[in-house]
N, C-alpha and C positions, 0 to 999 in steps of 0.2 A: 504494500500500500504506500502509495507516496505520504512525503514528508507533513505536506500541506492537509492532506486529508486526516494522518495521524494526530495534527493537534487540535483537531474537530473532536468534542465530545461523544459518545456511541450515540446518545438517543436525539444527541440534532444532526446527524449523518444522513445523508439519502445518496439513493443510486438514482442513476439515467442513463438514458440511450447510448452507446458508441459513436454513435453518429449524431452529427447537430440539429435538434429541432427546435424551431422556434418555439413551440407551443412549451418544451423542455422549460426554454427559456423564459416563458413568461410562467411558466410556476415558482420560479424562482423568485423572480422581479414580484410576484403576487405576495409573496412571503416573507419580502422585504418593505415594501412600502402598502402593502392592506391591512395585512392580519395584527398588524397592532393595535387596529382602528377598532376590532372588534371586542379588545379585554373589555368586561364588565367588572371585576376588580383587581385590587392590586396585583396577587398573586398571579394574575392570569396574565397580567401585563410584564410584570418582571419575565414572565419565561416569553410572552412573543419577544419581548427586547435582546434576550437569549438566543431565539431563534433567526429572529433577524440579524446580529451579529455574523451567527454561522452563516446563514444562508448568504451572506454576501463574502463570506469567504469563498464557498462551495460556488458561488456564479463568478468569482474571480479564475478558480481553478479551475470552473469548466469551459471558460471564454477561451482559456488557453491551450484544453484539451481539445475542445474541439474547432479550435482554431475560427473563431467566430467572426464574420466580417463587419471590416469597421460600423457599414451603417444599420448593422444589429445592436451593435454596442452603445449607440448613441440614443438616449430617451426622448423620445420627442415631446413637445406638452399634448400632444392632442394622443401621445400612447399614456404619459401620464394620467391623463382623464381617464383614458380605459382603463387605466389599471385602476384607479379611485371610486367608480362609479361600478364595475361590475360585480353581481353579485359573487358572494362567497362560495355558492355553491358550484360554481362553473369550474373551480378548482377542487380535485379530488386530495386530502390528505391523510 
């Protein structure tokens, strides 16, 4: 296991495709900038703030596993919106 992935805690680790998918990548992006929106209290908030930590490690190391092209990489405000405004349920976790 690479180094990068080793200093990821076990229960905020996920796996994905070999291959680049975008939809991959907006689950990640989802779990970075939504799922905080949703704590209802503290406790549940400390661990999205947990989760989102790792998860932007995990879309660091996968941008560069799967070699992801610059204008994937770049958040636009009108993907931000989507990412803001869709439900929670459209992403499986």
């Amino acid at each position: 296991m690479p180094r990068q992935l080793r200093k990821i805690p076990e229960k905020f680790r996920r796996t994905a495709k070999r291959k680049y998918s975008k939809e991959n990548r907006e689950k990640f992006l989802f779990s970075i900038y939504r799922m905080p929106d949703l704590a209802r209290n503290e406790d549940e908030k400390q661990c999205f703030e947990q989760l989102q930590k790792y998860s932007k490690r995990l879309l660091e190391y996968f941008d560069y596993y799967w070699k992801t092209p610059k204008e994937d990489c770049t958040i636009s405000g009108r993907d931000m919106d989507l990412l803001k405004t869709y439900p929670a349920k459209r992403f499986e976790y």
